[in-house]
KELUMDREN-853622 format. One line per 5 residues: for each residue x, y, z of N, C-alpha, C. Coordinates in steps of 0.2 Angstrom, whole numbers. Layout:
// KELUMDREN-853622
X Y Z X Y Z X Y Z ~ ...
This chain:
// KELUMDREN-853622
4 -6 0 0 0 0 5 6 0 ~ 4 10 -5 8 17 -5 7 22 -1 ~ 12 24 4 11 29 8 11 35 4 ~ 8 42 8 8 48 8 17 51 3 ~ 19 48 9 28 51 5 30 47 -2
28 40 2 27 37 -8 25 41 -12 ~ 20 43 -13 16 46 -18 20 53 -20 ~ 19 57 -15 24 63 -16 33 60 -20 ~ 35 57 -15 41 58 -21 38 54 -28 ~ 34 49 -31 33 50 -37 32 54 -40
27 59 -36 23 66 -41 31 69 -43 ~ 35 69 -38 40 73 -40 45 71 -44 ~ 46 66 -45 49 61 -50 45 65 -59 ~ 40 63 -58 36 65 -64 37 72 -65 ~ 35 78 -58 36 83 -60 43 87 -63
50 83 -61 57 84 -63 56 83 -70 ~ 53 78 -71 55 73 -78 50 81 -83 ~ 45 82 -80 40 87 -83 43 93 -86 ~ 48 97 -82 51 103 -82 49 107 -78 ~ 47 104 -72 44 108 -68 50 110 -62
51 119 -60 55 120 -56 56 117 -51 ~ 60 119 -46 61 116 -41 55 120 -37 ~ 58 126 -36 51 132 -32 46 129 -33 ~ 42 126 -38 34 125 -42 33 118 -36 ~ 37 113 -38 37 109 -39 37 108 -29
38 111 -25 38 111 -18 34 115 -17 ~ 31 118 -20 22 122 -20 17 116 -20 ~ 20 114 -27 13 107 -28 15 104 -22 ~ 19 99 -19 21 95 -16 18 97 -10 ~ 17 101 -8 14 105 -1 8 106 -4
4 109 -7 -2 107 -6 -6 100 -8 ~ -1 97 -13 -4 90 -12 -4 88 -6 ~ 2 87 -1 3 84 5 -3 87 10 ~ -8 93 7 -12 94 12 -17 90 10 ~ -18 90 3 -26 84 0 -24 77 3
-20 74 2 -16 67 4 -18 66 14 ~ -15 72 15 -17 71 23 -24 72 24 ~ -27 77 23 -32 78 23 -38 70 21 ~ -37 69 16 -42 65 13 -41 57 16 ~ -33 57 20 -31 50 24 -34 52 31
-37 57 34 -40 58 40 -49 54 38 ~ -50 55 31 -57 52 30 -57 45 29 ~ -51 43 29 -49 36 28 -51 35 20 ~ -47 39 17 -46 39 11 -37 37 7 ~ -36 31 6 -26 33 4 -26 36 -2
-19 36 -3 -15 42 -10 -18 37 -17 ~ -18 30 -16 -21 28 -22 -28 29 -24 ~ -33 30 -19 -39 32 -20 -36 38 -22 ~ -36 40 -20 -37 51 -22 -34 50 -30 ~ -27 47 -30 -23 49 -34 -25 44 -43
-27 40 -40 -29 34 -46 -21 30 -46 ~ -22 25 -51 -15 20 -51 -8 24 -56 ~ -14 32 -60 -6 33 -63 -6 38 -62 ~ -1 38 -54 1 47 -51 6 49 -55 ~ 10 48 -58 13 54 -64 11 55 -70
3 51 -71 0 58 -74 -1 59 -72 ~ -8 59 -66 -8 65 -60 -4 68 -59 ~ 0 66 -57 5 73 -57 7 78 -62 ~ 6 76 -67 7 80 -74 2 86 -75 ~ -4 83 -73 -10 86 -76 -11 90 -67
-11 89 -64 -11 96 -60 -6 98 -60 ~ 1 100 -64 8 105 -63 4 108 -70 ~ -1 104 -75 -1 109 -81 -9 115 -78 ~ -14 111 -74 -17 113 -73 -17 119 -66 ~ -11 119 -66 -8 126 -60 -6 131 -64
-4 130 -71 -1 133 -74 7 137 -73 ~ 9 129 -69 17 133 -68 22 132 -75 ~ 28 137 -73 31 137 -80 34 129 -79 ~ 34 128 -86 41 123 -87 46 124 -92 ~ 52 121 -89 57 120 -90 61 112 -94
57 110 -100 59 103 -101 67 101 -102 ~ 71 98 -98 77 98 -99 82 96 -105 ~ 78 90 -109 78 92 -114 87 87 -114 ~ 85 80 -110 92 78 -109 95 75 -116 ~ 93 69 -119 93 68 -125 96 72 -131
93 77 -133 96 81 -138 103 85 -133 ~ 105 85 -126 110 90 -123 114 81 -123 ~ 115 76 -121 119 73 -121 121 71 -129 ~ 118 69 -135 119 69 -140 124 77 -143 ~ 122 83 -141 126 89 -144 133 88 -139
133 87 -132 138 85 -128 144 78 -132 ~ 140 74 -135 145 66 -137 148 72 -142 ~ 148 76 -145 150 79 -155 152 81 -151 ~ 153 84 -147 158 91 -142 165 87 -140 ~ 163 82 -137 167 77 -135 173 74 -138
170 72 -144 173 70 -148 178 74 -153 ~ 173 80 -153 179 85 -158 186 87 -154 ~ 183 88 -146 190 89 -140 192 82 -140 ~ 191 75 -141 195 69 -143 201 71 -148 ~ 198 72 -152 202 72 -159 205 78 -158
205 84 -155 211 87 -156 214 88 -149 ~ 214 85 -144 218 79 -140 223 76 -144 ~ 221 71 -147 224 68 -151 230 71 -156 ~ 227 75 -160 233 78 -164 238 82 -158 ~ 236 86 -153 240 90 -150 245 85 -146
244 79 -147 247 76 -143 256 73 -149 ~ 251 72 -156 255 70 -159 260 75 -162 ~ 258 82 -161 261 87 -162 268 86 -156 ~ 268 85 -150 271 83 -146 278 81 -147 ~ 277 74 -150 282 71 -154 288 73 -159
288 77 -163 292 80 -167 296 86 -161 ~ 292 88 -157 297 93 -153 302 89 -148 ~ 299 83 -146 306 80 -142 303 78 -136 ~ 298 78 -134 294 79 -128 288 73 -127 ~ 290 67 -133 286 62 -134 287 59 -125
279 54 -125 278 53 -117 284 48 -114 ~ 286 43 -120 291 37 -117 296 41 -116 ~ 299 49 -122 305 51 -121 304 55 -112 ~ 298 58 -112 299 60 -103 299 56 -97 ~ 298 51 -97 296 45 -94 304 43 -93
309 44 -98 316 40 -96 319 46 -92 ~ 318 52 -92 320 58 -87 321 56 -82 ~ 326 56 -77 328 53 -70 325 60 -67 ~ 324 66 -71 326 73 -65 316 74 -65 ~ 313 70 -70 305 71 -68 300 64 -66
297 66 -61 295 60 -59 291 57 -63 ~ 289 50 -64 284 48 -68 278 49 -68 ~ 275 52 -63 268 51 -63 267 58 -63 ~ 271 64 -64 270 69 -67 269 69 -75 ~ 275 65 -75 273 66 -84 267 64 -86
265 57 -84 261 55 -87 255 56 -85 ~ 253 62 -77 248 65 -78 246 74 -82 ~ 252 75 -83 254 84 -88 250 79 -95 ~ 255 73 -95 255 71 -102 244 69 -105 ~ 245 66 -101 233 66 -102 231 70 -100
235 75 -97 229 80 -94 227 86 -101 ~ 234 86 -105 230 90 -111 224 87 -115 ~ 222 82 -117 217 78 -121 212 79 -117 ~ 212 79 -112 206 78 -105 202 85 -107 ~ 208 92 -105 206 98 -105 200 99 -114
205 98 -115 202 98 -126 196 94 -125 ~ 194 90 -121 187 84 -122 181 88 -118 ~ 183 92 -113 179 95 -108 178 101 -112 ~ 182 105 -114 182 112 -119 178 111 -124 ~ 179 105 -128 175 105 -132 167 105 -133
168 100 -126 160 98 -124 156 104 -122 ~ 159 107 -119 156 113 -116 155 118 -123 ~ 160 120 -126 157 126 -131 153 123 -136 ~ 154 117 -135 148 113 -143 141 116 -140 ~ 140 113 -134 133 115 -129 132 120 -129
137 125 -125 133 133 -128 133 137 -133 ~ 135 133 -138 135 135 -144 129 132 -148 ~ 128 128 -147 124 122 -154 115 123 -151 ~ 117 124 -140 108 123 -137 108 130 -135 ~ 109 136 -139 109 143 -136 101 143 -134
98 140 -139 89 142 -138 87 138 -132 ~ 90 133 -129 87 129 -123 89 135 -115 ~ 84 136 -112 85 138 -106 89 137 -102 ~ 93 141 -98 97 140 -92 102 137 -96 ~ 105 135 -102 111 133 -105 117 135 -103
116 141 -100 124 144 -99 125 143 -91 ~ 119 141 -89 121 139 -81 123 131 -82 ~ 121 127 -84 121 120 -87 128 120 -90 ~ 131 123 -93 138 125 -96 143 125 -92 ~ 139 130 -86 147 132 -81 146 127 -76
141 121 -75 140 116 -69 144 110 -72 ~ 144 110 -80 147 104 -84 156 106 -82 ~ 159 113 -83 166 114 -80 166 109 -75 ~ 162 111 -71 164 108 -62 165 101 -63 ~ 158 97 -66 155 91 -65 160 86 -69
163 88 -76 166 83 -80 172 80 -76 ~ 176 87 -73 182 86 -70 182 79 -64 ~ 176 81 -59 176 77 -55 172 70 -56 ~ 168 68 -63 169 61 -64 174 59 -69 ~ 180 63 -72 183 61 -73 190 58 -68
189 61 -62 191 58 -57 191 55 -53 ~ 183 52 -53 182 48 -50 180 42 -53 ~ 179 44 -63 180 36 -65 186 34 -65 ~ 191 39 -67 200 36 -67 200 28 -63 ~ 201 29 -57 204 25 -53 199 17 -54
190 18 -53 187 12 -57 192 10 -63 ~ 190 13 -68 193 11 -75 200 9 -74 ~ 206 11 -71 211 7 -69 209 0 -67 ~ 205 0 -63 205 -6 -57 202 -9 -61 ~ 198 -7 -64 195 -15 -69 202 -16 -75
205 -12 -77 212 -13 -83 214 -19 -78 ~ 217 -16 -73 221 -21 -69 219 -28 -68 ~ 213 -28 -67 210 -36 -65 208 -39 -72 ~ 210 -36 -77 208 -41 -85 215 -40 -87 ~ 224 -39 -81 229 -38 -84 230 -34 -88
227 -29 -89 229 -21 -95 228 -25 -103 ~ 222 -28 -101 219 -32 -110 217 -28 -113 ~ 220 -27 -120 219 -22 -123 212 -26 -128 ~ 209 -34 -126 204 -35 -133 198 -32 -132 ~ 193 -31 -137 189 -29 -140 184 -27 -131
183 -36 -128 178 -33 -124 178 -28 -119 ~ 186 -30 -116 189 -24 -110 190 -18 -113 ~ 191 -17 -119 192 -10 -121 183 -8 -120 ~ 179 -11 -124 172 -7 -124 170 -4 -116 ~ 173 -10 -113 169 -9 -104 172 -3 -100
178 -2 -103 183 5 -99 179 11 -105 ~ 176 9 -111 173 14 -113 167 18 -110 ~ 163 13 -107 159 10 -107 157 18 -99 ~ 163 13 -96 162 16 -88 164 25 -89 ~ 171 24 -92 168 33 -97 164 38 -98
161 32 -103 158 36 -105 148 37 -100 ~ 147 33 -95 145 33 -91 145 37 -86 ~ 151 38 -84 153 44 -79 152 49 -82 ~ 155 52 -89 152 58 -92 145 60 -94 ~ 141 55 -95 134 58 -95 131 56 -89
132 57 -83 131 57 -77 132 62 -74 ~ 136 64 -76 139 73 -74 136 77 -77 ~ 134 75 -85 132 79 -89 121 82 -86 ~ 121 76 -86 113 75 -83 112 80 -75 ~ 118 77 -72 118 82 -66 120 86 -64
122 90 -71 123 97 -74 118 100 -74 ~ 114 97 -79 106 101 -80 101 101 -75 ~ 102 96 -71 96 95 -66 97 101 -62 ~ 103 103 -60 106 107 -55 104 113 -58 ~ 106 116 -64 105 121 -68 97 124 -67
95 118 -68 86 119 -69 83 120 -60 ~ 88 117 -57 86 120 -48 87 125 -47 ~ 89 129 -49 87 137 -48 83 141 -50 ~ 83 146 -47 75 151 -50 78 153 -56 ~ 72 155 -58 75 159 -67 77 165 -65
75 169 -60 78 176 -61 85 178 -60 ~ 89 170 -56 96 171 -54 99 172 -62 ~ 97 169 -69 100 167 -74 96 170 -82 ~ 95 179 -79 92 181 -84 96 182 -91 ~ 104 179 -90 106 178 -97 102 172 -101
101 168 -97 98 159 -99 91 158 -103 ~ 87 163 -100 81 165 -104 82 167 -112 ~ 87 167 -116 85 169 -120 87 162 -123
C-alpha cells in the first residue's frame, strides 16, 4: 500500500521529468501533501485520491496550476555533448602528436631521472582531458543557445566533468588491472563504457542542478 511520501516523491519524480522547477514543484508538493493528509483523516489513501497513474496525475495538476516549465531536454544535450566530445577527442589527439616532433614524446619524458613519472604521465593526459571538456562545453553553448538555463548547465558541466573524470579514473584502472591491462575488443568497450557513463552522469547532473534554480538568478539563460 503506497504511503503519503510514496506518492509525493513519485509526483515529484514526474514533475522533474515534466520541467517543472524546483520552487513549483515544492508548492505542488505542499499542497498535495495537504489533499493526501487531509483525505487519509477520511480514511481515504493516496491511491484512491490519486488513481493508479500518479505521474499523470502529477502531470495534469503541474499543467493545470499553470506553472512554467522547464523541459530539460536531456537527450538532444547529451547527443550535442558526445559531438563536443569527440571533436575535444580528436584534437587531443593531434596535440598530442604534435608533441612528438618537438622531443617531448611521453616514453621520451618517462626515461628523465630529473621528472617523476607520474608527473609526466599525468601533464601528459591532462592535455586531451582539458580539449574533451572544452570541447563539450562550447559545442553546448554554442549548438543549445535556444534551450533555457544553457549557460548555467555549461558552467555546472566545467565543475562536474572534471570530477567524474576523477572519479572514474581509478574504477577504469581497477578494472584494466583485473583483465591484466587487456587491450581485446571486450575490456576496451567496458573502460569505454564506464567513461563514457561517468560523463553523461555529470552531464545529466549538470542540468538538473541548472534547472534548480530560480530563473531570475539566470536572466542571461532566458534567452
Amino acid at each position: 500500500m503506497e504511503t503519503i511520501d510514496q506518492a509525493l516523491a513519485t509526483a515529484d519524480r514526474a514533475w522533474r521529468a515534466h520541467g517543472v522547477r524546483h520552487a513549483d514543484r515544492a508548492a505542488l508538493a505542499a499542497d498535495l501533501r495537504l489533499d493526501l493528509e487531509s483525505a487519509a483523516a477520511d480514511g481515504v489513501g493516496p491511491a484512491q485520491l490519486l488513481g493508479a497513474d500518479v505521474p499523470g496525475f502529477a502531470r495534469r495538476l503541474a499543467d493545470e496550476a499553470g506553472v512554467h516549465r522547464e523541459p530539460p531536454e536531456l537527450g538532444r544535450l547529451l547527443g550535442t555533448a558526445l559531438v563536443g566530445g569527440t571533436l575535444g577527442a580528436a584534437l587531443g589527439v593531434g596535440a598530442l602528436a604534435l608533441l612528438d616532433p618537438l622531443g617531448v614524446s611521453l616514453g621520451e619524458l618517462t626515461t628523465d631521472p630529473d621528472i617523476p613519472v607520474q608527473v609526466v604521465v599525468t601533464a601528459y593526459y591532462l592535455i586531451p582531458a582539458v580539449l574533451v571538456v572544452a570541447g563539450t562545453v562550447a559545442t553546448v553553448r554554442t549548438r543549445l543557445r535556444d534551450l533555457p538555463r544553457i549557460r548555467a548547465t555549461a558552467n555546472a558541466m566545467i565543475l562536474l566533468l572534471p570530477l567524474a573524470g576523477i572519479v572514474v579514473t581509478p574504477i577504469t584502472m581497477a578494472f584494466a588491472w583485473m583483465t591484466g591491462f587487456s587491450t581485446s575488443s571486450p575490456a576496451v568497450v567496458i573502460e569505454m563504457l564506464l567513461v563514457a557513463g561517468a560523463c553523461a552522469g555529470a552531464i545529466v547532473l549538470a542540468r538538473r542542478w541548472a534547472l534548480r534554480e530560480p530563473a531570475e538568478r539566470h536572466p542571461a539563460d532566458a534567452a
